[in-house]
Structure formats: C-alpha cells, structure tokens
C-alpha positions as CSV (number, residue, x, y, z in Angstrom):
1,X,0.0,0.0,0.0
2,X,1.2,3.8,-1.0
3,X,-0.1,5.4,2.3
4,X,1.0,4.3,5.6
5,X,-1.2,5.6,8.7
6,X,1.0,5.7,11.7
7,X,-0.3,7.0,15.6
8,X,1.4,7.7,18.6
9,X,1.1,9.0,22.1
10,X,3.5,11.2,24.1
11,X,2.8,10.8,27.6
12,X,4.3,10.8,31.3
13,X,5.0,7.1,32.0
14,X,4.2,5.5,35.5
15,X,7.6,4.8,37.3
16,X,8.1,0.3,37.6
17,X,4.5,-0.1,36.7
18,X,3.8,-2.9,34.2
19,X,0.5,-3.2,34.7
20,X,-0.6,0.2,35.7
21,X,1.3,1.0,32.5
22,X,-0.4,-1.1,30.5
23,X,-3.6,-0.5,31.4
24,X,-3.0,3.2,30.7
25,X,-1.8,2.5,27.1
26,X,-4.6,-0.1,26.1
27,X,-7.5,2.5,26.7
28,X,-5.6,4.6,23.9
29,X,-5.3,1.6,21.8
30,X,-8.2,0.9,21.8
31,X,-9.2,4.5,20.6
32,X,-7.0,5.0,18.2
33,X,-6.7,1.2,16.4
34,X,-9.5,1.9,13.8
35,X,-8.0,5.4,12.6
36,X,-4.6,3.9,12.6
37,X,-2.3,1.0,10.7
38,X,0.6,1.5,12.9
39,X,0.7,2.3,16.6
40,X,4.4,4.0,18.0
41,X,5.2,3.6,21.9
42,X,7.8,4.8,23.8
43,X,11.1,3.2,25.0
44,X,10.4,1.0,28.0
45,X,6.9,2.3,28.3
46,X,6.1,-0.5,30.9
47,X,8.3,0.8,33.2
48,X,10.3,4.1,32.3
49,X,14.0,4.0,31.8
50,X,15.1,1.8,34.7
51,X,18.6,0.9,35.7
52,X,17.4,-1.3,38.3
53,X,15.4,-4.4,36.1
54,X,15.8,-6.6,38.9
55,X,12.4,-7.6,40.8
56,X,10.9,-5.3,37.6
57,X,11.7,-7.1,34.5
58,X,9.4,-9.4,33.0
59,X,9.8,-12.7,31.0
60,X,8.3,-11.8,27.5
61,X,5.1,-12.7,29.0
62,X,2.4,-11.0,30.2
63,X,3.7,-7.6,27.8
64,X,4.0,-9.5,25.0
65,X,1.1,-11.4,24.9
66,X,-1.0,-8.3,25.8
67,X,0.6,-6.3,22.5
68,X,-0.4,-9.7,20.6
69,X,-4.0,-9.7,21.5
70,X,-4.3,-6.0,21.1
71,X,-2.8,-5.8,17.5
72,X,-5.5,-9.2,16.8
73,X,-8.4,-7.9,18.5
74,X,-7.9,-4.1,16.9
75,X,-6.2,-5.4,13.3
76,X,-3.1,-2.6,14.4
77,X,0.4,-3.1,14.5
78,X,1.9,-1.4,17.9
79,X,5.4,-1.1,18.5
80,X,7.8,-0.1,21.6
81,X,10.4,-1.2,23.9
82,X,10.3,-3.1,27.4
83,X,12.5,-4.1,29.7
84,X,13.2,-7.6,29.3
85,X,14.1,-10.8,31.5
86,X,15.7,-13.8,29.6
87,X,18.2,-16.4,30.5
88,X,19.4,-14.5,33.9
89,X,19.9,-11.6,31.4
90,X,18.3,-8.4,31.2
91,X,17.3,-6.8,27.7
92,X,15.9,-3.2,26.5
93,X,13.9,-4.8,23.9
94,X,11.5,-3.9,21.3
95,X,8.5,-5.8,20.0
96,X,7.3,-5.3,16.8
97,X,3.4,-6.7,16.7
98,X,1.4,-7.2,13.1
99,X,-2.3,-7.6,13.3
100,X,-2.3,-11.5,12.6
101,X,0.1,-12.0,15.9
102,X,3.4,-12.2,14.1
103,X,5.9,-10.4,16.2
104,X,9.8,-9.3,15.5
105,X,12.1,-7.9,17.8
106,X,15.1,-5.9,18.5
107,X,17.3,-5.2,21.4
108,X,19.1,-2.0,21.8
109,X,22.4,-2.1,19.9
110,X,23.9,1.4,21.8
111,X,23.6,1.0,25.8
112,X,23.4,4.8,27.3
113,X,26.8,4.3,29.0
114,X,26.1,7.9,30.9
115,X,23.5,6.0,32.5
116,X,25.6,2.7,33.1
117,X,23.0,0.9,31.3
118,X,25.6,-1.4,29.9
119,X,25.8,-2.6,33.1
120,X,22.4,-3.3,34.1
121,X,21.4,-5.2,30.4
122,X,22.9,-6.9,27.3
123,X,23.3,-4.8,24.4
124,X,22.2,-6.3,20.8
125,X,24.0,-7.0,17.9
126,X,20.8,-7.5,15.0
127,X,19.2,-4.7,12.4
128,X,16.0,-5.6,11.9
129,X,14.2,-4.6,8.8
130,X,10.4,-5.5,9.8
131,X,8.0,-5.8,6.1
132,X,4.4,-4.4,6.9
133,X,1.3,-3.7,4.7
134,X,4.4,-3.2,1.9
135,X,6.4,-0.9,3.9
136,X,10.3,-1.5,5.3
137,X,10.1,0.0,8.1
138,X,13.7,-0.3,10.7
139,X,13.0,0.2,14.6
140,X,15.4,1.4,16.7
141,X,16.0,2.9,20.6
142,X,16.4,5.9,21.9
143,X,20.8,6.2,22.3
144,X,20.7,4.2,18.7
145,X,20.1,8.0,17.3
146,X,23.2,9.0,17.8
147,X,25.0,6.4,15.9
148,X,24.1,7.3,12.3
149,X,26.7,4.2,11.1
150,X,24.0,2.2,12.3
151,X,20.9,3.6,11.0
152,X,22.9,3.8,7.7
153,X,20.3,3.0,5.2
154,X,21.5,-0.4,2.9
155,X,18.6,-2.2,3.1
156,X,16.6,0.5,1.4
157,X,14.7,0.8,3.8
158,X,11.1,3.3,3.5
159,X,10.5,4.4,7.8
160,X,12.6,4.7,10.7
161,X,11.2,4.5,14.2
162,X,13.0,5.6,17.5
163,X,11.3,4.8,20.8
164,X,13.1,6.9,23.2
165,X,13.5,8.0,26.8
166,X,15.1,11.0,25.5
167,X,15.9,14.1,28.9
168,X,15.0,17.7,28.1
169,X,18.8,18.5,28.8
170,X,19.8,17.3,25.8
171,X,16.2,17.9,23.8
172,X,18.3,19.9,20.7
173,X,20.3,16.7,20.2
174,X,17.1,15.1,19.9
175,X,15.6,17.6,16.9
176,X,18.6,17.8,15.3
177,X,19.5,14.5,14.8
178,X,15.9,12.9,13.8
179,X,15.8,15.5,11.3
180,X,19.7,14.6,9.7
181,X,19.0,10.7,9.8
182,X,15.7,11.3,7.7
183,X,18.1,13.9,5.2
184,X,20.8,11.0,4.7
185,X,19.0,8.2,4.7
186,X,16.0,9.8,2.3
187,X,13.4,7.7,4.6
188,X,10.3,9.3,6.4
189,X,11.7,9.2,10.1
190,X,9.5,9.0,13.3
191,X,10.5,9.8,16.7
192,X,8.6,9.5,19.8
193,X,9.3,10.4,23.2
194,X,7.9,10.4,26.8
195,X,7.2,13.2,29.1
196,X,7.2,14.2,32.8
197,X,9.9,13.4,35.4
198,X,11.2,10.1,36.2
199,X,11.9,8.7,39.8
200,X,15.7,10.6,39.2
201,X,13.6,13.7,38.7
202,X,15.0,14.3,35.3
203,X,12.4,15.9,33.2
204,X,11.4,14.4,29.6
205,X,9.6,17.3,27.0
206,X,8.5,15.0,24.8
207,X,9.3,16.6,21.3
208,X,7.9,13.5,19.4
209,X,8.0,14.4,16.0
210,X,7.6,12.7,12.1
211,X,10.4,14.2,9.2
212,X,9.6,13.5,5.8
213,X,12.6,11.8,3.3
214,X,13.5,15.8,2.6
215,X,14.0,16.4,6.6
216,X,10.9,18.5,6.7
217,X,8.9,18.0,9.6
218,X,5.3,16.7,8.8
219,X,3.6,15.8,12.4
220,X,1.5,18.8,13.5
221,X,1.2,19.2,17.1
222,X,3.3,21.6,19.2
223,X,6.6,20.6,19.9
224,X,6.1,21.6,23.4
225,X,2.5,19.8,24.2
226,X,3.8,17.4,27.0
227,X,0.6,15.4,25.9
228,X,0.2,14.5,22.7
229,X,-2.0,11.9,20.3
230,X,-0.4,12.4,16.6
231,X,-1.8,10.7,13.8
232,X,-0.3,11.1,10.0
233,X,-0.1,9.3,6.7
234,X,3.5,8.9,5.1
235,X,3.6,8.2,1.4
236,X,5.4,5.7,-0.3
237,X,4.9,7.1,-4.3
238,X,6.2,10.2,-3.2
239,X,9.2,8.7,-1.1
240,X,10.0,6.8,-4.0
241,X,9.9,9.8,-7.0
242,X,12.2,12.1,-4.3
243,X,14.7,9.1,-4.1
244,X,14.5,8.5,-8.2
245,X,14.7,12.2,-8.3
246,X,18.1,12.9,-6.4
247,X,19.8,9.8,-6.5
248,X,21.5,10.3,-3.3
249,X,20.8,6.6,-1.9
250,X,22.7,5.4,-5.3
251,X,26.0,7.5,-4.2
252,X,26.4,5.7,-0.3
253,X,29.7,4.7,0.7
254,X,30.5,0.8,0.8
255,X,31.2,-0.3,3.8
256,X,29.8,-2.6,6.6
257,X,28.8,-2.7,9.8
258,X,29.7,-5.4,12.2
C-alpha cells in the first residue's frame, strides 16, 4: 500500500509499573486502532527507563502477549520497547506486533553508557528490517540515534522508528538528529518520546516528532505539548519519485557494519 497511517502517544510514563502501565496505554489503543495501521510507543513504556530491572523485569510474557491480543483484537500493528528478562539476562527490547500475531524484535544495539545501562542489560547485535502492509520500516531505541553508522540505510529501507526516553537537557540533540537521519537516509523518520519526570527527577519534554525523506517535519502538534495523540499518513509514491529524483541513496559509501 502507498499510504502508511501511523499514531502515537506522548505521555508521562508510570515509574516500575507494568500493569498500571499497561492499562493506561490499552485504553488509547483501543481508541485509536480503527484510525490507525501502525501504533508508536515509547522506549520502556512499561516501566520508564530503569537501571534497576531486577524484581521489575518481565519474562516476555504477560507484555508480549497483551501487544499480541491487542494488535488481533484491533487489526493494528503497535510497537515499543520493554525491559526484558531472559536467561538470567536483562534486555531493552522492542517488539514489533502485526495484526495476525506475528511479532519481530530488537534489542538495543547502543547501551546509554552515561547512564551505566551497559551494566544493568545486554546490548544487541541485529538490524531488523520489519515488512508491513508493503512498507520497510527499521525500529530502533532511543541512544541508537546517535550512531548514524547504524541507521545507515543499505537495506533501502522506507520508515525509521526511535522509541526513546530522551531528557529535556539534551532535547536539541534530539531535533537535530531525527531531522539529519531522515536527510541521509532519504526515509520518512518518526521519533517518539515520553514526558514528565522520572523517579531521578529528570524531566522528559516530549518533542515526538515525524520528518519526511526531505528532513521537513510533517507531524503537527506543538513541539512543546507534553501530551500528545499524533496521527499522520506517510507516502510511499512520493518517497520513491524524491529518491529516483536525487539519486543520493545510489551514491552511499560501501562499507559494513559489524
């Protein structure tokens, strides 16, 4: 399909709160399923960004699960990352969920060493490159957006997603570099965000945005709206007649990433 409808929602999350989390989520779900074909949630939106997964993680179940009944009940694909319990390891991991129950996943490749998080979970090593309804679409989390090596578009891939837990400290970091990985990569880029403080008391401003292949920013809604329910198409024909247009994809570098 040409046009892609994609929703999210920037909101405070609830501080080591699976359930109350998820509960809060599912009513806007629910709401938004039959306007939507894709559904964007933050990083760790179970829990917030916790160093501290101990007594807090979950095994893959009962999150994943839930996101599997949801995207069969509402026919929506939802996507986000939670903190994740496998094998006496601990993972910042992202589900991808299509409407018939299949379900991809990725775990953070970039660990937010300021934070120590390298020392709290495992870091992953796999791009994935999820198909959906025709669309290539490449997930990644939050620290990942400042790796641009990583992002680097070979796979010709149409939408990138970062799921972030991104502070209000560094909130130009965030603009500027969603913006430049949507310019070199020639890919409709989506970032979202959360908002409020976190246990630390580090305020989060949100500033969940969508960037066309040309860098210009297409989502709507005031940048500094700590609460936010964005809904947008993105465009596939016109992705495609930009990147025959310019050329720039057919100039990239060789190289690889290991």
């Amino acid at each position: 399909m040409s046009s892609l409808a994609v929703s999210y929602l920037q909101t405070d999350l609830i501080w080591e709160s699976p359930e109350e989390n998820r509960q809060k989520f599912e009513k806007y779900i629910v709401e938004e399923a039959e306007k939507t074909d894709l559904i964007i949630l933050q990083e760790m939106f179970t829990t917030g960004f916790s160093m501290h997964p101990e007594g807090v993680a979950e095994a893959a179940e009962p999150t994943l699960s839930w996101l599997q009944n949801l995207a069969q009940k509402h026919d929506v694909a939802i996507t986000g990352s939670v903190m994740l319990k496998e094998n006496e390891k601990y993972y910042n991991r992202l589900y991808f969920v299509k409407p018939d129950g299949e379900t991809h996943q990725y775990d953070k490749k970039h660990l937010f060493s300021l934070a120590k998080e390298e020392r709290a979970y495992t870091s992953g090593h796999k791009k994935l490159i999820v198909d959906y309804k025709g669309w290539k679409i490449c997930p990644l989390i939050c620290y990942d957006l400042r790796f641009p090596a990583w992002s680097r578009n070979l796979e010709d891939y149409d939408l990138l997603l970062y799921v972030a837990n991104w502070p209000q400290k560094r909130i130009m970091a965030w603009d500027a570099l969603l913006k430049a990985r949507a310019i070199e990569n020639m890919a409709y880029v989506i970032g979202v965000n959360r908002t409020g403080k976190d246990v630390n008391d580090f305020p989060y401003v949100g500033h969940s945005a969508i960037y066309d292949y040309l860098g210009k920013r297409i989502s709507t809604h005031d940048l500094e709206n700590p609460h936010v329910v964005e809904h947008c198409s993105v465009d596939k024909n016109k992705l495609y007649e930009a990147r025959e247009k310019f050329g720039f994809l057919k100039d990239r570098d060789d190289f690889v990433i290991n």
